[in-house]
C-alpha positions in Angstrom: 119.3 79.2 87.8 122.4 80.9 85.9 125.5 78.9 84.6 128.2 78.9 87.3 130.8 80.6 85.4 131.6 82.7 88.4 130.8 82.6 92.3 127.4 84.3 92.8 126.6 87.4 94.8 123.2 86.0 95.3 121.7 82.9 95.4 118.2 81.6 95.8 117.5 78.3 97.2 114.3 76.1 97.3 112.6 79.4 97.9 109.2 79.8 99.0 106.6 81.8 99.8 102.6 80.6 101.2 100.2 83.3 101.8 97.2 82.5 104.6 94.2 83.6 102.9 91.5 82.3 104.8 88.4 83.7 106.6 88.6 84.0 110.3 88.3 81.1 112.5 84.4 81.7 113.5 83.2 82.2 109.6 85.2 78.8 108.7 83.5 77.6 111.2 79.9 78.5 110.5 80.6 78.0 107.0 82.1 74.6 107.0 84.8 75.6 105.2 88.5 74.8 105.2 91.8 77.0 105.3 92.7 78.5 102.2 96.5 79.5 101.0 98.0 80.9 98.2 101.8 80.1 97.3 103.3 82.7 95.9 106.7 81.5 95.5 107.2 77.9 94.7 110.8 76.3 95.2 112.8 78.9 93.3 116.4 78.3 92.7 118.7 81.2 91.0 121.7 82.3 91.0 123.1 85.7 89.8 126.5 86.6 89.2 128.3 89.6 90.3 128.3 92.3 88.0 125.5 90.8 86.0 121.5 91.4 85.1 119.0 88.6 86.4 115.8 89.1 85.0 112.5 87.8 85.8 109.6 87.8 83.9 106.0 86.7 83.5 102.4 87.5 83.6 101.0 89.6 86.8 100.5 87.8 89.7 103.0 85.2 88.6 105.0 85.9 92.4 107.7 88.6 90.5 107.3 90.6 92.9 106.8 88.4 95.6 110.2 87.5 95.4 111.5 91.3 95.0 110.2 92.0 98.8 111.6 88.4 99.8 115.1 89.1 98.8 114.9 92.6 100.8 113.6 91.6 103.6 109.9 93.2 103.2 108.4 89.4 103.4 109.8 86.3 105.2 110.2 83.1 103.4 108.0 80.4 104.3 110.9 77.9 103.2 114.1 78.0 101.0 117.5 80.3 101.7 118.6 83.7 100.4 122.1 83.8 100.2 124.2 86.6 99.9 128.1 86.1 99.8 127.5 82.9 101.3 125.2 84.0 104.5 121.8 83.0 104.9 119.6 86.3 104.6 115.8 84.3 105.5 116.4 83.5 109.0 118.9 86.4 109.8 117.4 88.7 113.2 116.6 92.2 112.3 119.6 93.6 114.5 122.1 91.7 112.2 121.0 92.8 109.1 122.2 96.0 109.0 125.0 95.6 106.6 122.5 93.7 104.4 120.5 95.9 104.3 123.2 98.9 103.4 124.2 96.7 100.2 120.7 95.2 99.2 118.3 98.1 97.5 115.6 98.5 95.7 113.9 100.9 93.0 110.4 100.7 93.2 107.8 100.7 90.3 106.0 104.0 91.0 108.8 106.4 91.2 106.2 109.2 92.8 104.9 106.8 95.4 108.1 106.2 96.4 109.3 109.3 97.8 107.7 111.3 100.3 106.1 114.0 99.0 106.8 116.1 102.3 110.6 116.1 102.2 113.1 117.6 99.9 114.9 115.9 97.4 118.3 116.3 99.3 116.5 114.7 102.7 115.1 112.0 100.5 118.5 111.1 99.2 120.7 112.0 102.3 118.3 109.7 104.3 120.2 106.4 103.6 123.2 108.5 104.7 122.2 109.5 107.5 120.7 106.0 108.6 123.8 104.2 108.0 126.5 106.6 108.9 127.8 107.1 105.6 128.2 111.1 105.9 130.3 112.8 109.1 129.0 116.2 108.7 125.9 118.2 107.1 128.7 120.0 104.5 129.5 116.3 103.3 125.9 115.1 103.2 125.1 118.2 101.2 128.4 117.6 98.9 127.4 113.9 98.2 123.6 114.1 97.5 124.7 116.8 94.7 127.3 114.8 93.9 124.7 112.0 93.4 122.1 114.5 91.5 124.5 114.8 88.8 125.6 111.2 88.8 121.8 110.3 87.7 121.3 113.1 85.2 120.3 116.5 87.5 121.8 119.1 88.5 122.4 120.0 92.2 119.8 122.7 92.7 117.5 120.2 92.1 118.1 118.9 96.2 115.6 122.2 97.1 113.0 121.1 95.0 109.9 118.3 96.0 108.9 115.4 94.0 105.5 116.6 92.4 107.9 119.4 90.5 109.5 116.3 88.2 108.4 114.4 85.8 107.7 110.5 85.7 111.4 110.2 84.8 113.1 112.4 86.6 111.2 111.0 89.8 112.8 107.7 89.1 116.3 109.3 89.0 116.2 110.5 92.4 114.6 106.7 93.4 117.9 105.5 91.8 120.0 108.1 93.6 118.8 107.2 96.9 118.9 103.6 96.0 122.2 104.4 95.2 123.6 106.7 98.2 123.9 103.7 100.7 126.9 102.4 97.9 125.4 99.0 97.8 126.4 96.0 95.5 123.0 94.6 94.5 119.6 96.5 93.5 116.4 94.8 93.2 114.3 97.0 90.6 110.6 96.2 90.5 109.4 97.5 86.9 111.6 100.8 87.3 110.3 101.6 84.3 106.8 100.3 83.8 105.1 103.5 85.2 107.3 105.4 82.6 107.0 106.9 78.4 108.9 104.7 76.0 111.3 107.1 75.6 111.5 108.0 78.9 112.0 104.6 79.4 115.2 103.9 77.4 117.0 107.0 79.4 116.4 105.5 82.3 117.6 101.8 80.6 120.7 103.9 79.8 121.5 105.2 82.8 121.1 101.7 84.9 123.4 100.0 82.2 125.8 103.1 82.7 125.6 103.1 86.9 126.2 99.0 86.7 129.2 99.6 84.9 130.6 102.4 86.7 129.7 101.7 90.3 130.1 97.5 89.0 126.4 97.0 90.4 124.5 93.6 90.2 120.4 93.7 89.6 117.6 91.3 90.2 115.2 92.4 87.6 111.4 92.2 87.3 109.6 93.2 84.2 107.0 91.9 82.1 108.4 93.9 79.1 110.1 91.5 76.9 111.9 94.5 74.7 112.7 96.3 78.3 114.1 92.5 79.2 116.1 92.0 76.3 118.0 95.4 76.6 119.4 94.8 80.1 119.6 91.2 81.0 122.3 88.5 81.0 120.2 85.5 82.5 116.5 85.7 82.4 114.0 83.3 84.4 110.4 83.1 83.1 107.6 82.3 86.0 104.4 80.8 86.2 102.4 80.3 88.8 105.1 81.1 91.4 107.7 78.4 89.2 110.3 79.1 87.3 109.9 77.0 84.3 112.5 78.4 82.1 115.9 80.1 82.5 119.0 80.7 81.0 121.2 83.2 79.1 119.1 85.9 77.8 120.8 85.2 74.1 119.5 81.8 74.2 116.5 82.6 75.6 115.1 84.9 73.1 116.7 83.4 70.3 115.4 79.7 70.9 112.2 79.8 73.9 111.4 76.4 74.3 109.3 76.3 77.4 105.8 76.9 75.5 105.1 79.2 78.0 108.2 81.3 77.1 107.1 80.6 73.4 103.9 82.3 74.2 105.5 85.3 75.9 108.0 85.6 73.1 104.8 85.9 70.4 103.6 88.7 71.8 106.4 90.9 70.8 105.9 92.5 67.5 107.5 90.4 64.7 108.4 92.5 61.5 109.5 89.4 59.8 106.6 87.6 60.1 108.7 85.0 61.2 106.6 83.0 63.8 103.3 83.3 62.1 101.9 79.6 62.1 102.9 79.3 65.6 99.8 78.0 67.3 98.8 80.6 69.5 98.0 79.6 73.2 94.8 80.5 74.6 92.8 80.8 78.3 93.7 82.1 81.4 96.0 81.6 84.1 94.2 79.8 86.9 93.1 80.5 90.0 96.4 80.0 92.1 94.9 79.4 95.6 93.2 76.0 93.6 95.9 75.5 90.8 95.3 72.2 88.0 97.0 69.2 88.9 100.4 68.2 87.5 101.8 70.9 85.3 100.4 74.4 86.1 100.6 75.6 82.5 98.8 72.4 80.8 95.2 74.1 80.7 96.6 76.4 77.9 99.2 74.0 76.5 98.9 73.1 73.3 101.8 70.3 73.7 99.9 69.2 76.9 99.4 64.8 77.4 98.2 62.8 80.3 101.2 63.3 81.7 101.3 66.5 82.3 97.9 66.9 83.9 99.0 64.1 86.3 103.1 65.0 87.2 104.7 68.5 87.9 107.9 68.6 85.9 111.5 69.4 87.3 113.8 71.7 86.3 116.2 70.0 83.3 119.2 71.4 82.3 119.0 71.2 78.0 122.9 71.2 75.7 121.9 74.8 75.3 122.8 76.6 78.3 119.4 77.0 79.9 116.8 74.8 82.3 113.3 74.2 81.6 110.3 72.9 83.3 108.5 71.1 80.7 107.4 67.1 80.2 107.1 67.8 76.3 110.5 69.6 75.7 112.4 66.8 77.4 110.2 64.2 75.4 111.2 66.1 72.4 107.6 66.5 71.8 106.8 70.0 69.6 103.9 69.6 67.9 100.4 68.8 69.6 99.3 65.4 69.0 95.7 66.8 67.5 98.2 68.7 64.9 100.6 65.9 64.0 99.1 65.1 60.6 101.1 65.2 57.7 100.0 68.7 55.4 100.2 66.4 52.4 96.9 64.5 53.7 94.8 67.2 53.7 92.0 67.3 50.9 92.7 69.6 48.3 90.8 72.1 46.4 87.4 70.9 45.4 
């Protein structure tokens, strides 16, 4: 969920996303054992404005990705809407999403697995050009797939080359060119940048920040780098378990986490300062998310957890600050675990 400052290009409604995981029909039945589902995506609401960076972040296997290949079309929704300029994307046939699908791309995490390692650099990029119409003639498909070369960093001779002669990074420049050559208005980039050197890293952080300026681009996009997050992003949603719990503007997000889930995400970035050193750490593991606890999905490893939250799954809240949060303790104003509230002044002194 973003503030509606401005109309969004895309919004996300109730979104949702169940995964059949169970054995076949003649083992459940010999085994006695019932249907088993995972849900990948729980009832996710965002919005993102155009022009803007929409981040999402969390631990693997939090649905991040899950919800990359939803908004593309690789997965269908189980429940909830995509919209895009107002039209429903979930339930649209396959024959009317061609325009979509023209201005919806992605950039894929592993930047060699991406391309095909048969073609050319200039077929990989003049594919989308060719599938959508974009080009008239082989002289302009040639003209604009250089064109695009040098609009991501390389130079034009590059086209004649195939992938496995780049590096890490440069491979990821020509996933962002082709991404690019349909001209769309959104990209979905699952951890561009994950696969990628730290100073590789912040080229290719560059250049997106440059191309979303220039070509006024709008991106959904998932990382589980907090320093990566806090370079690019405008809004940022944190997820657990499938839920977004917390989300906001990324100022207010990384400035003052209040979700203890955030909290814990935001201690493990390095801290010069020292600054958050009594924070009580959070411990565990996430649980299993075909069986998930009862209540609030995080309250196994929170240190704020009550009764309560074992027994109710909290809404989304919007706080003073800008942001919404998921979380029975923050809207109680509770911030200290009851097992910690004693006062320091009570504790026995040296002997």
């Amino acid at each position: 969920m973003t503030a509606r400052s401005s109309i969004p290009l895309l919004s996300i409604e109730g979104l949702s996303k169940t995964f059949d995981l169970s054995a076949p029909f003649l083992n459940r039945m010999i085994e006695r054992k019932p249907k088993s589902y995972l849900r990948a995506v729980d009832a996710l609401d965002i919005d993102i404005p155009p022009g803007k960076t929409f981040s999402l972040v969390g631990e693997s296997g939090c649905g991040k990705s899950t919800v990359a290949k939803l908004v593309v079309g690789l997965d269908t929704p189980s429940a909830g809407k995509i919209m895009f300029e107002g039209n429903d994307l979930s339930d649209l046939p396959a024959a009317k999403r061609g325009n979509f699908r023209r201005r919806i791309q992605m950039i894929f995490q592993d930047p060699y697995a991406s391309l095909n390692p048969r073609w050319r650099v200039r077929d990989i990029i003049a594919e989308p050009l060719r599938s959508f119409g974009i080009t008239s003639s082989r002289a302009e498909e040639l003209s604009e797939v250089e064109r695009l070369l040098e609009l991501v960093g390389l130079a034009a001779r590059d086209g004649e080359k195939f992938p496995h002669e780049f590096s890490g990074g440069q491979r990821q420049r020509i996933s962002i060119a082709r991404a690019i050559s349909s001209k769309p208005d959104f990209l979905v980039c699952d951890e561009p940048t994950s696969a990628l050197d730290v100073s590789v890293q912040s080229q290719i952080l560059n250049l997106m920040r440059d191309l979303q300026e220039e070509l006024g681009l709008t991106y959904l996009f998932i990382s589980h780098d907090l320093a990566v997050v806090d370079f690019i992003s405008d809004y940022v949603g944190v997820m657990y378990l499938g839920r977004l719990v917390e989300a906001g503007p990324a100022e207010q997000i990384f400035q003052a986490p209040e979700h203890p889930y955030t909290r814990l995400l935001m201690d493990t970035v390095p801290d010069i300062t020292m600054g958050r050193q009594n924070r009580e750490p959070v411990v565990g593991e996430v649980p299993n998310p075909i069986n998930p606890p009862p209540g609030c999905s995080f309250n196994p490893r929170c240190p704020l957890a009550d009764s309560g939250c074992r027994t109710s799954s909290p809404d989304l809240v919007a706080r003073p600050n800008g942001t919404v949060v998921a979380c029975h303790a923050v809207v109680q104003g509770r911030s200290e675990p009851e097992s910690k509230s004693a006062n320091p002044t009570d504790l026995p002194g040296p002997a």
